[in-house]
Gaussian input, Z-matrix of N, CA and C with variables (Angstrom, degrees):
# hf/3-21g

backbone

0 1
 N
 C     1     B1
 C     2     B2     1     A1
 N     3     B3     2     A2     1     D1
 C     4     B4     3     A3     2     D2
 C     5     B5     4     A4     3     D3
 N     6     B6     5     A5     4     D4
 C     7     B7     6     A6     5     D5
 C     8     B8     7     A7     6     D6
 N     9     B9     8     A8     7     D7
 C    10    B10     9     A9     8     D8
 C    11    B11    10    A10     9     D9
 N    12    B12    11    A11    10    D10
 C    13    B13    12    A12    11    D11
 C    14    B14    13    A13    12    D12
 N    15    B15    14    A14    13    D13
 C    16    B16    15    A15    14    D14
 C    17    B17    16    A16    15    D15
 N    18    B18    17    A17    16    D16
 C    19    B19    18    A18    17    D17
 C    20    B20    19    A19    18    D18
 N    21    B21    20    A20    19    D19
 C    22    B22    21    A21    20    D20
 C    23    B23    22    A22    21    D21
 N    24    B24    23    A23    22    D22
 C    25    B25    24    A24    23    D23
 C    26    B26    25    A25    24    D24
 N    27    B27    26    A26    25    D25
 C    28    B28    27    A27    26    D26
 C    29    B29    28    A28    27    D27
 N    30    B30    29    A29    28    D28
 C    31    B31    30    A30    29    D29
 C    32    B32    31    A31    30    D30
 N    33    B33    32    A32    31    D31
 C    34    B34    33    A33    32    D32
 C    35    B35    34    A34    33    D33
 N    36    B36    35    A35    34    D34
 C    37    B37    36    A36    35    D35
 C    38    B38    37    A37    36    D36
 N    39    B39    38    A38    37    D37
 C    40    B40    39    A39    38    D38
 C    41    B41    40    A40    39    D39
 N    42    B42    41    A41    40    D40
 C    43    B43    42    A42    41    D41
 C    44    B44    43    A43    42    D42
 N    45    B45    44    A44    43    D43
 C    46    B46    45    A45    44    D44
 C    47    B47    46    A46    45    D45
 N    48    B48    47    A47    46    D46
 C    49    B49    48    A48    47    D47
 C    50    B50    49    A49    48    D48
 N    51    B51    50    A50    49    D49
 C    52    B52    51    A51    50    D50
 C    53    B53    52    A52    51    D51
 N    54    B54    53    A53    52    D52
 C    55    B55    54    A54    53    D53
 C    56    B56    55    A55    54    D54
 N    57    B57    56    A56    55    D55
 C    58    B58    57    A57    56    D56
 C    59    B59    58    A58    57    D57
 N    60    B60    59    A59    58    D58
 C    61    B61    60    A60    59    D59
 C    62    B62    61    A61    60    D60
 N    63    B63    62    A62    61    D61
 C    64    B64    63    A63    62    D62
 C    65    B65    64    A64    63    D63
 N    66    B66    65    A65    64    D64
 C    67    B67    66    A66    65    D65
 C    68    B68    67    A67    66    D66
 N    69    B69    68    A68    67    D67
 C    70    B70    69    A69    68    D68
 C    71    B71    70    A70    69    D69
 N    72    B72    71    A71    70    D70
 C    73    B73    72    A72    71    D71
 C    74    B74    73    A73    72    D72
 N    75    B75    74    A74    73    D73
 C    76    B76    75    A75    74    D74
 C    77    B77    76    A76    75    D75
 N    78    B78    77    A77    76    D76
 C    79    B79    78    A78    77    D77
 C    80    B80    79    A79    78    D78
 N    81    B81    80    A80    79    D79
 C    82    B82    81    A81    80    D80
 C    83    B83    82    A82    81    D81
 N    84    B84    83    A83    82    D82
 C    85    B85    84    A84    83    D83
 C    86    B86    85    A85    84    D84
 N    87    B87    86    A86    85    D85
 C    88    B88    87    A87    86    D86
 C    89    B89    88    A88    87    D87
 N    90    B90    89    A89    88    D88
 C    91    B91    90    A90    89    D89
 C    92    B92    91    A91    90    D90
 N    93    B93    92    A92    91    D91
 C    94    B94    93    A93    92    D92
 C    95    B95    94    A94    93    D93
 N    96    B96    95    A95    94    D94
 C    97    B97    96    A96    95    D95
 C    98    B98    97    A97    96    D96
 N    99    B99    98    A98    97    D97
 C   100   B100    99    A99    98    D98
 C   101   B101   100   A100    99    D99
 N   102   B102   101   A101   100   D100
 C   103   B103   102   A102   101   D101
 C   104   B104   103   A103   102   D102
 N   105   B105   104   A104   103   D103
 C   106   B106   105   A105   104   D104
 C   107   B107   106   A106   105   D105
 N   108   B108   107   A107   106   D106
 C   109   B109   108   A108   107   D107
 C   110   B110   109   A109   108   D108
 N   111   B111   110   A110   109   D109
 C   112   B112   111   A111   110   D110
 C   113   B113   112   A112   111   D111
 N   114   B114   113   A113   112   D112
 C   115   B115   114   A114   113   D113
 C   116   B116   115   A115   114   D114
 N   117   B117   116   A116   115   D115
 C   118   B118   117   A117   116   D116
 C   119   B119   118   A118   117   D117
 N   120   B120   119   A119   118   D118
 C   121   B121   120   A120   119   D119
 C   122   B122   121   A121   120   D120
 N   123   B123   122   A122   121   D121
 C   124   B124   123   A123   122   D122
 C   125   B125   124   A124   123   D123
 N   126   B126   125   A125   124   D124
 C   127   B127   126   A126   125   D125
 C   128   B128   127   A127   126   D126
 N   129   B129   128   A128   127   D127
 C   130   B130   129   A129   128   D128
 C   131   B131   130   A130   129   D129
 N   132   B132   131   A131   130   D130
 C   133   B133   132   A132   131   D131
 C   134   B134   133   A133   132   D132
 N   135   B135   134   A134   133   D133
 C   136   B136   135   A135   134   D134
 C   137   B137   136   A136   135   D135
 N   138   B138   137   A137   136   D136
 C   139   B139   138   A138   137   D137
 C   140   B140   139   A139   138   D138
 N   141   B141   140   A140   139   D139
 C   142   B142   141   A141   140   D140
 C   143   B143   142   A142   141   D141
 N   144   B144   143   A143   142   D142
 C   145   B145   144   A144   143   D143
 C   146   B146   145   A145   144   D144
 N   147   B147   146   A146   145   D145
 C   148   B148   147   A147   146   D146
 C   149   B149   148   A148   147   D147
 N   150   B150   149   A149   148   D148
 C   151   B151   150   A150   149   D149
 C   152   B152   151   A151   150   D150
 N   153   B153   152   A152   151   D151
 C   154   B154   153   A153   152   D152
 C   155   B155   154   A154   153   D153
 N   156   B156   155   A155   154   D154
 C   157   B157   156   A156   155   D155
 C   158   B158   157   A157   156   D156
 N   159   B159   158   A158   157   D157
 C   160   B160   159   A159   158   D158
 C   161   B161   160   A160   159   D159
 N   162   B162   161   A161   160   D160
 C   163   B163   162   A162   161   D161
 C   164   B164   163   A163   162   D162
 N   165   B165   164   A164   163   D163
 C   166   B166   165   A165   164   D164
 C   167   B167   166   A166   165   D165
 N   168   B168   167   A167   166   D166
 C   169   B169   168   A168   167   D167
 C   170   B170   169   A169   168   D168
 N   171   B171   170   A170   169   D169
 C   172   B172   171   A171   170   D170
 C   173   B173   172   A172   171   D171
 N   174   B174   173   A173   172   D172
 C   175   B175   174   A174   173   D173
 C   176   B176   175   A175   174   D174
 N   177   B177   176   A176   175   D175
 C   178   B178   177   A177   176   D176
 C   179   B179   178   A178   177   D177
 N   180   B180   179   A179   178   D178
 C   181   B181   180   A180   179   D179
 C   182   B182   181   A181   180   D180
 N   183   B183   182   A182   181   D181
 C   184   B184   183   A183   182   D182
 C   185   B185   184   A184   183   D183
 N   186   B186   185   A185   184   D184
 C   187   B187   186   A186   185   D185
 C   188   B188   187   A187   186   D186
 N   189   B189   188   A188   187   D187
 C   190   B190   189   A189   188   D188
 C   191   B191   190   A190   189   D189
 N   192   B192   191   A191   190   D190
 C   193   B193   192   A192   191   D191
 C   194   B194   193   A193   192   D192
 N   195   B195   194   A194   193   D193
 C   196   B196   195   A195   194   D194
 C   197   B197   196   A196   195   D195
 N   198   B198   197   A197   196   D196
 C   199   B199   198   A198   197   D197
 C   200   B200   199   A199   198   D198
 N   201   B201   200   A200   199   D199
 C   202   B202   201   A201   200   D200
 C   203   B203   202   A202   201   D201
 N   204   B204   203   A203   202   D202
 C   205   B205   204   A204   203   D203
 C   206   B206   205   A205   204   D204
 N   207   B207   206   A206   205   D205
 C   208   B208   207   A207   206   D206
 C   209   B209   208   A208   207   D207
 N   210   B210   209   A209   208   D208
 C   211   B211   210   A210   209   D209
 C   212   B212   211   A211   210   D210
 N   213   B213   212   A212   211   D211
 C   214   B214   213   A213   212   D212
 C   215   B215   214   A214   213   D213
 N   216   B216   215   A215   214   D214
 C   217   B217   216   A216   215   D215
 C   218   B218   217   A217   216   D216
 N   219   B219   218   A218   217   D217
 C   220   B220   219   A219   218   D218
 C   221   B221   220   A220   219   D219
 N   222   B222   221   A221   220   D220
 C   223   B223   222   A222   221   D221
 C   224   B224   223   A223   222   D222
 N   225   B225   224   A224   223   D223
 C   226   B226   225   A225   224   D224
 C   227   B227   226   A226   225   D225
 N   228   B228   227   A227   226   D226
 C   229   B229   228   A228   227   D227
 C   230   B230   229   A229   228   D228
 N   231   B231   230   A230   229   D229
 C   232   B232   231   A231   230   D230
 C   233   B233   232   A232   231   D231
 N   234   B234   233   A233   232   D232
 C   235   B235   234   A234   233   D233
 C   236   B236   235   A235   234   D234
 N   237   B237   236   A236   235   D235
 C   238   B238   237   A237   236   D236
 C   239   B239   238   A238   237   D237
 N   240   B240   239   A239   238   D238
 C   241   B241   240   A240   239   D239
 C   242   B242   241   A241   240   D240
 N   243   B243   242   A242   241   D241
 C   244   B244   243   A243   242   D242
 C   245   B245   244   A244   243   D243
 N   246   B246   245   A245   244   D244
 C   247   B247   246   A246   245   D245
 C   248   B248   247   A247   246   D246
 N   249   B249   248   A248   247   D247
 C   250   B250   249   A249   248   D248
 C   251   B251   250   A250   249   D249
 N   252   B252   251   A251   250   D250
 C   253   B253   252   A252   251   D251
 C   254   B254   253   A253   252   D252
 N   255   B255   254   A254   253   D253
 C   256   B256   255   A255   254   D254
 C   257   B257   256   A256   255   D255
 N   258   B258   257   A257   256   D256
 C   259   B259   258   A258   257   D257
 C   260   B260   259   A259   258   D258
 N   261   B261   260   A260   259   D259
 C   262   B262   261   A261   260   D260
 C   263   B263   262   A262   261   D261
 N   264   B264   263   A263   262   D262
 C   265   B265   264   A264   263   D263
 C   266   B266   265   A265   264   D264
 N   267   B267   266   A266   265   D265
 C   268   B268   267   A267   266   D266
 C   269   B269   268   A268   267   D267
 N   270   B270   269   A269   268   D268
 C   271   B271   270   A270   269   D269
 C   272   B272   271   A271   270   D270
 N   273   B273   272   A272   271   D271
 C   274   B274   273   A273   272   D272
 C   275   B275   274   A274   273   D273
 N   276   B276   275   A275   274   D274
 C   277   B277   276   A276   275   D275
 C   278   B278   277   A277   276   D276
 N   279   B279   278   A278   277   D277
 C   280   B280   279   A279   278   D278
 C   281   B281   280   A280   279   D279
 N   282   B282   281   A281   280   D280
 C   283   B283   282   A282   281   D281
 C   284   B284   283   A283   282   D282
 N   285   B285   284   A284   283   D283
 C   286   B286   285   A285   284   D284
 C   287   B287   286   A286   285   D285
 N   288   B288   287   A287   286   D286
 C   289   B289   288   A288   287   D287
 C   290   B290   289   A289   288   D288
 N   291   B291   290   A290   289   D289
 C   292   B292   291   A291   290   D290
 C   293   B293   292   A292   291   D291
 N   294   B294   293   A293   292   D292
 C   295   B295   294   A294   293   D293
 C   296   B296   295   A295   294   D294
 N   297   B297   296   A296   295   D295
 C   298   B298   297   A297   296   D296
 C   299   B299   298   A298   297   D297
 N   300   B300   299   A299   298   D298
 C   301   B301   300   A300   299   D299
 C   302   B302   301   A301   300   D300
 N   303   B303   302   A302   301   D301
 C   304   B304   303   A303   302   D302
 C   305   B305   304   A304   303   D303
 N   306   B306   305   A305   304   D304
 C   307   B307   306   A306   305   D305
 C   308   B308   307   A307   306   D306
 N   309   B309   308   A308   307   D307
 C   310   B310   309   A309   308   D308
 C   311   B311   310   A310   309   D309
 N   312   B312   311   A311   310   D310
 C   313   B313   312   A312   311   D311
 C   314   B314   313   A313   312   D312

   B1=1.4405
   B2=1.5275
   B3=1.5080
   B4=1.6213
   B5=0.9675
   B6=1.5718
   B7=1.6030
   B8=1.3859
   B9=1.5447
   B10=1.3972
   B11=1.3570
   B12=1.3946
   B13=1.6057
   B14=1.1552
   B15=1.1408
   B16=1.7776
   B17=1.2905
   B18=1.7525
   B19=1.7024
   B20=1.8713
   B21=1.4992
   B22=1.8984
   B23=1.2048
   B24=1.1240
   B25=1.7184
   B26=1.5452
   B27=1.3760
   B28=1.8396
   B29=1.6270
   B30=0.9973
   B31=1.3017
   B32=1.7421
   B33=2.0381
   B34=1.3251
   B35=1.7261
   B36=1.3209
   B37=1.5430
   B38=1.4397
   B39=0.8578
   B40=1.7253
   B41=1.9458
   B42=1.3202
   B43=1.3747
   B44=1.8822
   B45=1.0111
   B46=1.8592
   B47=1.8282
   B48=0.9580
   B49=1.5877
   B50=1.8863
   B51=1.2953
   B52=1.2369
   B53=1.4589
   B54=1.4987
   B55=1.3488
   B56=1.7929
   B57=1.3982
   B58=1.7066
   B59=1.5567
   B60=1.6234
   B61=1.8276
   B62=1.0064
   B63=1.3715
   B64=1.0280
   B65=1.9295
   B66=1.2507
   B67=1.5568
   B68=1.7512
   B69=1.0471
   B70=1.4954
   B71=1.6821
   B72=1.6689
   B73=1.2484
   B74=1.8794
   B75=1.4958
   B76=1.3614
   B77=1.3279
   B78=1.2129
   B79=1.6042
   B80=1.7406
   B81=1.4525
   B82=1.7642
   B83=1.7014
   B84=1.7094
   B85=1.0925
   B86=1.5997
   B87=1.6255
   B88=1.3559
   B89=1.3870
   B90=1.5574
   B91=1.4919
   B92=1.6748
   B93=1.5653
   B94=1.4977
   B95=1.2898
   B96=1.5871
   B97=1.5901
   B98=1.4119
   B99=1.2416
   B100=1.4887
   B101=1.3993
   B102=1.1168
   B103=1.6218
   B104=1.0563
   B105=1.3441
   B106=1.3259
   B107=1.8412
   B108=1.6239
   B109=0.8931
   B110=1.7221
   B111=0.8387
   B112=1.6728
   B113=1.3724
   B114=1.4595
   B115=1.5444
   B116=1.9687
   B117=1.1306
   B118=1.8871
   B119=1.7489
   B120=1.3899
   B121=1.6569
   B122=1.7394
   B123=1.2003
   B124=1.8223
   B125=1.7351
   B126=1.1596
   B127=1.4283
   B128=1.7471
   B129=1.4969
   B130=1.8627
   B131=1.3778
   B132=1.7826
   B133=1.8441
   B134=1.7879
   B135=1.4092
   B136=1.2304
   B137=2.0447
   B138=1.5854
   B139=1.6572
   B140=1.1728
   B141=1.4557
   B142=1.7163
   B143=1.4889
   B144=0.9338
   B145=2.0270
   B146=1.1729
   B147=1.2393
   B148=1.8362
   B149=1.3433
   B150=1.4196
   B151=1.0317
   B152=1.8166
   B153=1.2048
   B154=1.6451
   B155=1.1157
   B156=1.4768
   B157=1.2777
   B158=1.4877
   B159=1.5897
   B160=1.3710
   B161=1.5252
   B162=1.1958
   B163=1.3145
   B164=1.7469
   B165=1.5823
   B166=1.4597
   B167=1.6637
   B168=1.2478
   B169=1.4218
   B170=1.2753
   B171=1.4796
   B172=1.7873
   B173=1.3206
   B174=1.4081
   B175=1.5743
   B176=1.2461
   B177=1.7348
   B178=1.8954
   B179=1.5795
   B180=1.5769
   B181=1.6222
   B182=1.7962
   B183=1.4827
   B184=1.5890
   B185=1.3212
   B186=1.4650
   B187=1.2255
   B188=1.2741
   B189=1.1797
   B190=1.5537
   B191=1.8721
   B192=1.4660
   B193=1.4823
   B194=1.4469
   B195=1.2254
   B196=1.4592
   B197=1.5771
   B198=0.7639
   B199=1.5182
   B200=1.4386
   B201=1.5715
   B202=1.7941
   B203=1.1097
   B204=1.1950
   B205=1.5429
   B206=1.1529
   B207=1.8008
   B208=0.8287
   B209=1.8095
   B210=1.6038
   B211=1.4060
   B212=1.8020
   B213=1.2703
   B214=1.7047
   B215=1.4169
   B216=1.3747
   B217=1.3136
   B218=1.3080
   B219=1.4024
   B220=1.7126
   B221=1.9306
   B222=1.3398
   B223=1.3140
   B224=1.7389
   B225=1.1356
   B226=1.6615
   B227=1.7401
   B228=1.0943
   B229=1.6116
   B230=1.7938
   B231=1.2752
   B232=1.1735
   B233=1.2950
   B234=1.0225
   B235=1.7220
   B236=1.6911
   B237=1.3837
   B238=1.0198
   B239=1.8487
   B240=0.9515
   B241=1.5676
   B242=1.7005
   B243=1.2781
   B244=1.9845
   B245=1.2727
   B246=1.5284
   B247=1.6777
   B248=1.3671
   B249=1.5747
   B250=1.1553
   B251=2.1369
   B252=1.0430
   B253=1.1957
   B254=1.5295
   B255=1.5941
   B256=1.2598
   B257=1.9913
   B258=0.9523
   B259=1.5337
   B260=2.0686
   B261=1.5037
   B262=1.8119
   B263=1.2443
   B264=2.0266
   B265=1.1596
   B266=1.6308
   B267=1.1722
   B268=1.5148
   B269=1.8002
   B270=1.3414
   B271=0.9925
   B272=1.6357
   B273=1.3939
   B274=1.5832
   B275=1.4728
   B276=1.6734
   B277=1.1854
   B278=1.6476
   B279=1.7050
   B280=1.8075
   B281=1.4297
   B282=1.2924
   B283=1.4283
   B284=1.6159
   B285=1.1418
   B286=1.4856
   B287=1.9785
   B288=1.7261
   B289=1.5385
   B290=1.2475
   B291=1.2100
   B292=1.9294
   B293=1.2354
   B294=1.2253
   B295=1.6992
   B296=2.2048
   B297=1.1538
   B298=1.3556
   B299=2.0904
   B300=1.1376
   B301=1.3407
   B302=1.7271
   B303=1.4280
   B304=1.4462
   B305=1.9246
   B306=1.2017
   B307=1.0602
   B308=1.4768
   B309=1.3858
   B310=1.0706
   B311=1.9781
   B312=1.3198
   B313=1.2235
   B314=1.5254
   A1=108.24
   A2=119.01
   A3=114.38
   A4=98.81
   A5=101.25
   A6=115.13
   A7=121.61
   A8=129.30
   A9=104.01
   A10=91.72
   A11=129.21
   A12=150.89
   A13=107.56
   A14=131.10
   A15=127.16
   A16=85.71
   A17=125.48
   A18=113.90
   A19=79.35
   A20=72.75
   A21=103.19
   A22=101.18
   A23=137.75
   A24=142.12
   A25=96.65
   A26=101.79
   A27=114.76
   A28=93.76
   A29=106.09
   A30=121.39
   A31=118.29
   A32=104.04
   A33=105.61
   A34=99.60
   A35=118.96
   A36=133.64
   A37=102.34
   A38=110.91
   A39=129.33
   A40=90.28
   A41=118.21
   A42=114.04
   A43=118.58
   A44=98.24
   A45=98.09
   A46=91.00
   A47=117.82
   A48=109.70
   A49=112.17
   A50=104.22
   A51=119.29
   A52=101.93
   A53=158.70
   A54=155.46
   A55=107.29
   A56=98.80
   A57=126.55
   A58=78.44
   A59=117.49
   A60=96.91
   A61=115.92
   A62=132.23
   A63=142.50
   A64=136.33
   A65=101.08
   A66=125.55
   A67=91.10
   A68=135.79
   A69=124.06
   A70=97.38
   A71=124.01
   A72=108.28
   A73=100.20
   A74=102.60
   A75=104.45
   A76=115.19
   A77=137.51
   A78=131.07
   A79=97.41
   A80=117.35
   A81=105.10
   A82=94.63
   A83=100.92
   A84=113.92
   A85=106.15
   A86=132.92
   A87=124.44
   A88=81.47
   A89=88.88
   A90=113.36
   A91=117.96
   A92=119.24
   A93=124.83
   A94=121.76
   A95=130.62
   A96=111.06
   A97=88.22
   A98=119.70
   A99=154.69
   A100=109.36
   A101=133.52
   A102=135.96
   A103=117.78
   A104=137.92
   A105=120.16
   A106=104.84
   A107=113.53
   A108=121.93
   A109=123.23
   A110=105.41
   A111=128.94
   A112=121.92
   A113=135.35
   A114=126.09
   A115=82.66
   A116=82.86
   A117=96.67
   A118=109.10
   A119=111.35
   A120=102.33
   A121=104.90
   A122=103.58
   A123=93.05
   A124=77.24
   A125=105.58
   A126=129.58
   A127=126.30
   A128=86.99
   A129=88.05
   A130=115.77
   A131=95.33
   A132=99.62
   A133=117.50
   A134=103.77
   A135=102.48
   A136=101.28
   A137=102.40
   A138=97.71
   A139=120.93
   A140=116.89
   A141=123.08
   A142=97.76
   A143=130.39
   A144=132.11
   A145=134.12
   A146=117.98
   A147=118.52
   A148=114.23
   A149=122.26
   A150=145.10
   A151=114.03
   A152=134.00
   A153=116.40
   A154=112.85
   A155=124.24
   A156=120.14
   A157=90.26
   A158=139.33
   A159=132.10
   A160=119.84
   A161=124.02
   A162=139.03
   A163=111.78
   A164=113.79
   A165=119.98
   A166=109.89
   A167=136.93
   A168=116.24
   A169=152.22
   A170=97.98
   A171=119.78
   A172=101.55
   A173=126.68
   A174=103.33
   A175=125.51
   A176=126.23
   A177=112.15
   A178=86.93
   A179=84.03
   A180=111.05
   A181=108.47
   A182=107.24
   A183=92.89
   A184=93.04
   A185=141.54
   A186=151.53
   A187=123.54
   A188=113.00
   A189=117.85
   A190=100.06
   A191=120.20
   A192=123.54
   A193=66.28
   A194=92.28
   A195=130.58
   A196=101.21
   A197=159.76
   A198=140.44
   A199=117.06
   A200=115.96
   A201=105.38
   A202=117.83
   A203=120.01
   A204=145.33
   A205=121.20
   A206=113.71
   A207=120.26
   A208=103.57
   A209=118.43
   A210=104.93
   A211=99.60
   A212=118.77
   A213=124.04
   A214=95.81
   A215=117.62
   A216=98.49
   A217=144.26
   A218=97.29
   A219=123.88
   A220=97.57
   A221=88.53
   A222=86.72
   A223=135.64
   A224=116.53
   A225=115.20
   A226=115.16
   A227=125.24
   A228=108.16
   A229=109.68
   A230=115.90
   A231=124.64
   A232=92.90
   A233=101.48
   A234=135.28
   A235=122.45
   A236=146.81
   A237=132.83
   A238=111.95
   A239=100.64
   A240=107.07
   A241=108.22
   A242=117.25
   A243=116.86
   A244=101.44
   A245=103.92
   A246=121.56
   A247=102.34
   A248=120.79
   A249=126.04
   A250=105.73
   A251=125.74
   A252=146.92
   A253=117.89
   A254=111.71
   A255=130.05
   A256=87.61
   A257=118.16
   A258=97.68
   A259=103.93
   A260=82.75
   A261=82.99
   A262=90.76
   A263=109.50
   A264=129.49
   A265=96.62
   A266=131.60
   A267=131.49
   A268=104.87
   A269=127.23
   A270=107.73
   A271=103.43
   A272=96.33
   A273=116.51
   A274=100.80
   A275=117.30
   A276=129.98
   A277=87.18
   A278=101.18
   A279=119.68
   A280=82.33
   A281=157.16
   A282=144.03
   A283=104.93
   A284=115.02
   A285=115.59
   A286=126.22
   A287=89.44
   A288=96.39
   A289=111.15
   A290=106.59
   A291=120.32
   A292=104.33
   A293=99.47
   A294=151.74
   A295=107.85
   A296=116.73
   A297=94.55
   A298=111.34
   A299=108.59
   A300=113.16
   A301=99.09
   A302=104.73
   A303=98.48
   A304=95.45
   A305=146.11
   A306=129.22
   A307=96.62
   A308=150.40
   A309=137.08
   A310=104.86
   A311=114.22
   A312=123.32
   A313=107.83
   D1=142.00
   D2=179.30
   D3=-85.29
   D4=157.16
   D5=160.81
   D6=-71.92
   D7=153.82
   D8=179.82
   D9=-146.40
   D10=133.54
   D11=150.66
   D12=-5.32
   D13=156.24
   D14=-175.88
   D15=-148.09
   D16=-37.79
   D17=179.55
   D18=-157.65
   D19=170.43
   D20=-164.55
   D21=-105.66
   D22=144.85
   D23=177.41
   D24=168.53
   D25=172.17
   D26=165.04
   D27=-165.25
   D28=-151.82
   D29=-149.96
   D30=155.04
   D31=97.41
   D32=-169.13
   D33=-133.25
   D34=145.90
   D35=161.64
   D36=-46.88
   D37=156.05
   D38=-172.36
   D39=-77.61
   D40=-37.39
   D41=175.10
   D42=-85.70
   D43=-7.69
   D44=-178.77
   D45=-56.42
   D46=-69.49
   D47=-154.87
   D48=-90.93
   D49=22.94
   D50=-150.36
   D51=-83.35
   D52=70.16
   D53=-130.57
   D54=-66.50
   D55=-32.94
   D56=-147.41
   D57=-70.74
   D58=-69.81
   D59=175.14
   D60=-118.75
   D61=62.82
   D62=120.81
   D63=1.50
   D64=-51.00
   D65=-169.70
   D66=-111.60
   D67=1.48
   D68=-162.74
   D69=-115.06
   D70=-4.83
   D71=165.12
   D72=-173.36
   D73=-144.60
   D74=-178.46
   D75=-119.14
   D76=92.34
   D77=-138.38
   D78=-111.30
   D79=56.53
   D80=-179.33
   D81=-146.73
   D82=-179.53
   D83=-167.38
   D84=-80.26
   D85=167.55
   D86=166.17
   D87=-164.90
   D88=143.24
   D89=161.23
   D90=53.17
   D91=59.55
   D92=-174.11
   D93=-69.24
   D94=133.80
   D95=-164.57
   D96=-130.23
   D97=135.82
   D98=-171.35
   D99=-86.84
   D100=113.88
   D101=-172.69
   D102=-150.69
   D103=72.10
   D104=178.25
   D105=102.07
   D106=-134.03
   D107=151.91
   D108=-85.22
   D109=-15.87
   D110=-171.34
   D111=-79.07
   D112=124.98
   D113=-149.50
   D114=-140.81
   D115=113.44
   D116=-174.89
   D117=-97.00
   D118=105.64
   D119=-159.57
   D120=-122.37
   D121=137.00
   D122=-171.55
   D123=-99.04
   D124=143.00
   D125=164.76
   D126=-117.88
   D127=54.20
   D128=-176.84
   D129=51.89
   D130=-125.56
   D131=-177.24
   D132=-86.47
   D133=6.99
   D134=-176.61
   D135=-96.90
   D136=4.91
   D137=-179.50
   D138=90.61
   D139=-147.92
   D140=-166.88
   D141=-121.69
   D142=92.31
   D143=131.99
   D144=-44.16
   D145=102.97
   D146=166.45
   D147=-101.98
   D148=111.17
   D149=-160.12
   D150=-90.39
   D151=117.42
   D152=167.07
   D153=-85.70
   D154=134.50
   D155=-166.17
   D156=-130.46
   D157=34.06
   D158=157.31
   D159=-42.16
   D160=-52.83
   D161=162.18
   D162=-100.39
   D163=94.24
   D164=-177.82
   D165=-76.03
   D166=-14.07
   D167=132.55
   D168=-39.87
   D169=-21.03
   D170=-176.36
   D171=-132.54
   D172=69.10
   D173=176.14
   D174=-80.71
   D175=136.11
   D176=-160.60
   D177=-125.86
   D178=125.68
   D179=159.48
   D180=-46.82
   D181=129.30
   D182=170.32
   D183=-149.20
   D184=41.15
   D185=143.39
   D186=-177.02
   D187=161.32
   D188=-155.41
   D189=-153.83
   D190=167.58
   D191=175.49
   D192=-162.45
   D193=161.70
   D194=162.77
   D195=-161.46
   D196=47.24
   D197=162.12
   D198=104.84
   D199=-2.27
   D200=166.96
   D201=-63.78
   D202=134.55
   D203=170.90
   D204=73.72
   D205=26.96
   D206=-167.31
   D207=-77.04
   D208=172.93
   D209=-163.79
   D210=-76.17
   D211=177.38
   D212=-163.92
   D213=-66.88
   D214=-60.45
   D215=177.91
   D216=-118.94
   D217=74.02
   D218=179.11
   D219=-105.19
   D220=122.88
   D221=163.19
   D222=-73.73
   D223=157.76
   D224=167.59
   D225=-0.12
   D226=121.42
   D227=-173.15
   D228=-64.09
   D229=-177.64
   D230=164.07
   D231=-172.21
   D232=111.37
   D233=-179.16
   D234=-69.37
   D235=70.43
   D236=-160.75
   D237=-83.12
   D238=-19.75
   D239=-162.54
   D240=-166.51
   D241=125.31
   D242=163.78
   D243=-137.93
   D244=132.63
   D245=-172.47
   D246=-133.77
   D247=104.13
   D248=-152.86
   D249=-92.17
   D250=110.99
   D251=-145.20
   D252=-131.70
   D253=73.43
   D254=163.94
   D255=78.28
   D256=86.45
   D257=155.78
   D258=90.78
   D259=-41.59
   D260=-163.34
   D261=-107.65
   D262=178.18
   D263=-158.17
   D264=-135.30
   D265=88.02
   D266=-172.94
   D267=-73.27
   D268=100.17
   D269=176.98
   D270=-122.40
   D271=155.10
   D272=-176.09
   D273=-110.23
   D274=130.18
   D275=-162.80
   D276=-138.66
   D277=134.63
   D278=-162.88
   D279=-84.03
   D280=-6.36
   D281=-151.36
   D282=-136.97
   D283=-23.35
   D284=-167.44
   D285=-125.96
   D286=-35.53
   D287=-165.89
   D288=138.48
   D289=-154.33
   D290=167.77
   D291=-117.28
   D292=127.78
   D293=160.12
   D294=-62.42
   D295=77.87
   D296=170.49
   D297=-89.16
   D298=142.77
   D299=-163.96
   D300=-127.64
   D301=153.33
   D302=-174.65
   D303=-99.84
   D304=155.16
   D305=179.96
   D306=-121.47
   D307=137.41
   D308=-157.07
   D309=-139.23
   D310=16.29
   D311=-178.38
   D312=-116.07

């Protein structure tokens, strides 16, 4: 049986369709986690997205990581997986390890 659309929306990083770096990393979604209203998405090199999905026609970005404060020498993130866990943000990074994050929304 197909799947079929129930409502229309997306939701992309300013770098997903971005040509200019394109070749300079991995700019898409992986592994989306469903919580509530809240859709917790590791996006490779573009980091961790938490998405509101109250209205799934309009979904609004309302947090983001990419790599602040990350330690000096951790490279660029690359985000494989974030499983958001009482308060915190468990993220798995293909280059470094785990990322624990405080999530405060």
């Amino acid at each position: 049986m197909p799947l079929r659309t129930q409502c229309c929306s997306k939701f992309a990083t300013p770098n997903t369709n971005n040509v200019d770096v394109a070749l300079e990393g991995t700019w898409s979604v992986h592994n989306p986690e469903w919580h509530g209203t809240k859709v917790f998405a590791s996006w490779y090199n573009d980091g961790i997205r938490v998405l509101d999905l109250r209205d799934p026609t309009s979904p609004e970005e309302v947090a983001f990581w990419v790599g602040a404060g990350a330690p000096a020498d951790a490279p660029p993130v690359n985000i494989w997986s974030v499983v958001p866990h009482e308060g915190l943000l468990l993220a798995s990074d293909r280059n470094y390890g785990l990322y624990i994050l405080k999530f405060g929304r």
